[in-house]
C-alpha positions as CSV (number, residue, x, y, z in Angstrom):
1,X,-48.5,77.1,127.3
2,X,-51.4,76.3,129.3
3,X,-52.8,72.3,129.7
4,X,-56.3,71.6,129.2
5,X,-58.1,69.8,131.7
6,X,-58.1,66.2,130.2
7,X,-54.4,66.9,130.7
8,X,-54.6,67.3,134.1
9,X,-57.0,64.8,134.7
10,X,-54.2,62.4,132.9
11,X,-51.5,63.5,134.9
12,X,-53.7,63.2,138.7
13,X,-54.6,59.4,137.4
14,X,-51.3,59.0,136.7
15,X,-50.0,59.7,140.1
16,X,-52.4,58.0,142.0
17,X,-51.8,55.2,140.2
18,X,-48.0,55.4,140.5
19,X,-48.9,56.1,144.5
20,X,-50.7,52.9,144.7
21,X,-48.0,50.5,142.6
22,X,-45.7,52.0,145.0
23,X,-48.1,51.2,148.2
24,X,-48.6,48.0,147.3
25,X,-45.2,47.1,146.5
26,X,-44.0,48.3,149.8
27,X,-46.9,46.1,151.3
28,X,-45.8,43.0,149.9
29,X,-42.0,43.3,149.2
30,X,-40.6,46.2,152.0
31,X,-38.4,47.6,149.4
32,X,-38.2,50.6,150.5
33,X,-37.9,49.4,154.3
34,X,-35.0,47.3,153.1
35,X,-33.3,50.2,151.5
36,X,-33.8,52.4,154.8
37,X,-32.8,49.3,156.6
38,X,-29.4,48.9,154.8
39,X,-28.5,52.1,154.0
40,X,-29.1,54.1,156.9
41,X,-29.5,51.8,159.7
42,X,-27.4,49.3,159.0
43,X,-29.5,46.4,159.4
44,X,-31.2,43.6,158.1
45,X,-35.3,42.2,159.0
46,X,-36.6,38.7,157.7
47,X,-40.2,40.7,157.6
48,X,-41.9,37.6,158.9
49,X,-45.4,37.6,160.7
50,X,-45.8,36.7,164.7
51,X,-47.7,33.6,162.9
52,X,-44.8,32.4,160.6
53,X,-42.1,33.1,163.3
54,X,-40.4,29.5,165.0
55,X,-41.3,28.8,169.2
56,X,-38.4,30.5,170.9
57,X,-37.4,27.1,172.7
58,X,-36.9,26.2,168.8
59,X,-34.4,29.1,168.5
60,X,-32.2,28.4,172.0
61,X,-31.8,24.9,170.6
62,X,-30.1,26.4,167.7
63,X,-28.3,28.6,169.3
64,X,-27.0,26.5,171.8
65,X,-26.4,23.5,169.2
66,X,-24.5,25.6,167.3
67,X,-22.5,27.4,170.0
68,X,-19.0,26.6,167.5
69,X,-20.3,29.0,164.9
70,X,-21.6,31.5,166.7
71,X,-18.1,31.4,168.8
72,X,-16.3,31.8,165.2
73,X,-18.2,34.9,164.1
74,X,-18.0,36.2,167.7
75,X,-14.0,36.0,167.3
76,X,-14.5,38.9,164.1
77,X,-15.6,41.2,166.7
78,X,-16.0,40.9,170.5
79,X,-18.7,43.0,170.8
80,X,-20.8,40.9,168.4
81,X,-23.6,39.6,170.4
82,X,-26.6,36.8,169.9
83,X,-29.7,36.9,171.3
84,X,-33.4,35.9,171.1
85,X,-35.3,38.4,169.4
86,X,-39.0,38.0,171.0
87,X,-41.1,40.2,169.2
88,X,-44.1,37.8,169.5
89,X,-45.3,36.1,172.9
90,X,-43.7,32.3,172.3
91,X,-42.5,32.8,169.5
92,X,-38.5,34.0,168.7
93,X,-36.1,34.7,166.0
94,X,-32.4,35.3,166.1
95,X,-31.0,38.5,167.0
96,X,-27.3,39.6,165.9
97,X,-26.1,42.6,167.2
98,X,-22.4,44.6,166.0
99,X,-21.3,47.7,165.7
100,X,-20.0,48.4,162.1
101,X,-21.2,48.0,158.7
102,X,-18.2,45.7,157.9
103,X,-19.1,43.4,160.3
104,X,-22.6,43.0,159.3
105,X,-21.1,42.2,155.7
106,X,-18.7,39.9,156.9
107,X,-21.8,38.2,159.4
108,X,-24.2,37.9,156.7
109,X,-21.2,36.4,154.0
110,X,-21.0,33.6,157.1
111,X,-24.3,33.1,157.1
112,X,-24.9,33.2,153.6
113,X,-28.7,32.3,153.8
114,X,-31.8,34.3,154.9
115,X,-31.8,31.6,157.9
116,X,-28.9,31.1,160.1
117,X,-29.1,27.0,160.9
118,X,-33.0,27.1,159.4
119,X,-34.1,30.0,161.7
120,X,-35.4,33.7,160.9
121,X,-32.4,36.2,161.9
122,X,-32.2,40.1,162.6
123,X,-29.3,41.8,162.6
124,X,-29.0,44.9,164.3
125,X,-26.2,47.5,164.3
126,X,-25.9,48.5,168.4
């Protein structure tokens, strides 16, 4: 059975659209990073811009006020480690590195919040 052309025309309009829902989506929402993220890398991003990120002398103060909580989740694992991501110049977030995907579960059930004590966190699997 051959298609005619209006056929064809449908179906090329049909994927570009589809293409661009799916563009756009990943622009706004990451959800196919977040999948990646999860699934394969065993992480998790906050997806925040250099401009919405806190100062970094905002993020030692919480990690140093809150040295008791980050000593209880450091007792799941010893090899659990916190840091100050610094992928823009001033500006920080908090970086939590482990090294298995139970871990990471058991961090982020701690946590329980997209911010850990009102700041933006990353974990990272080492």
């Amino acid at each position: 059975m051959k298609k005619t052309p209006n056929k064809l025309k449908l179906v090329r309009i049909s994927i570009i659209v589809l293409v661009l829902l799916v563009s756009l989506m990943e622009f706004f929402y990451h959800p196919l990073d977040k999948i990646i993220r999860d699934r394969i890398f065993d992480g998790k991003a906050n997806y925040l811009s250099c401009k919405e990120l806190p100062v970094k002398e905002d993020v030692e103060k919480v990690l140093t006020e809150h040295g008791l909580e980050i000593s209880a989740i450091k007792s799941l694992d010893p090899s659990i480690e916190f840091n100050i991501g610094k992928r823009c110049n001033g500006k920080g977030e908090v970086k939590i590195s482990y090294r298995s995907r139970e871990t990471r579960k058991t961090i982020q059930a701690i946590i329980n919040s997209e911010r850990f004590f009102g700041m933006p966190y990353r974990l990272n699997k080492k």
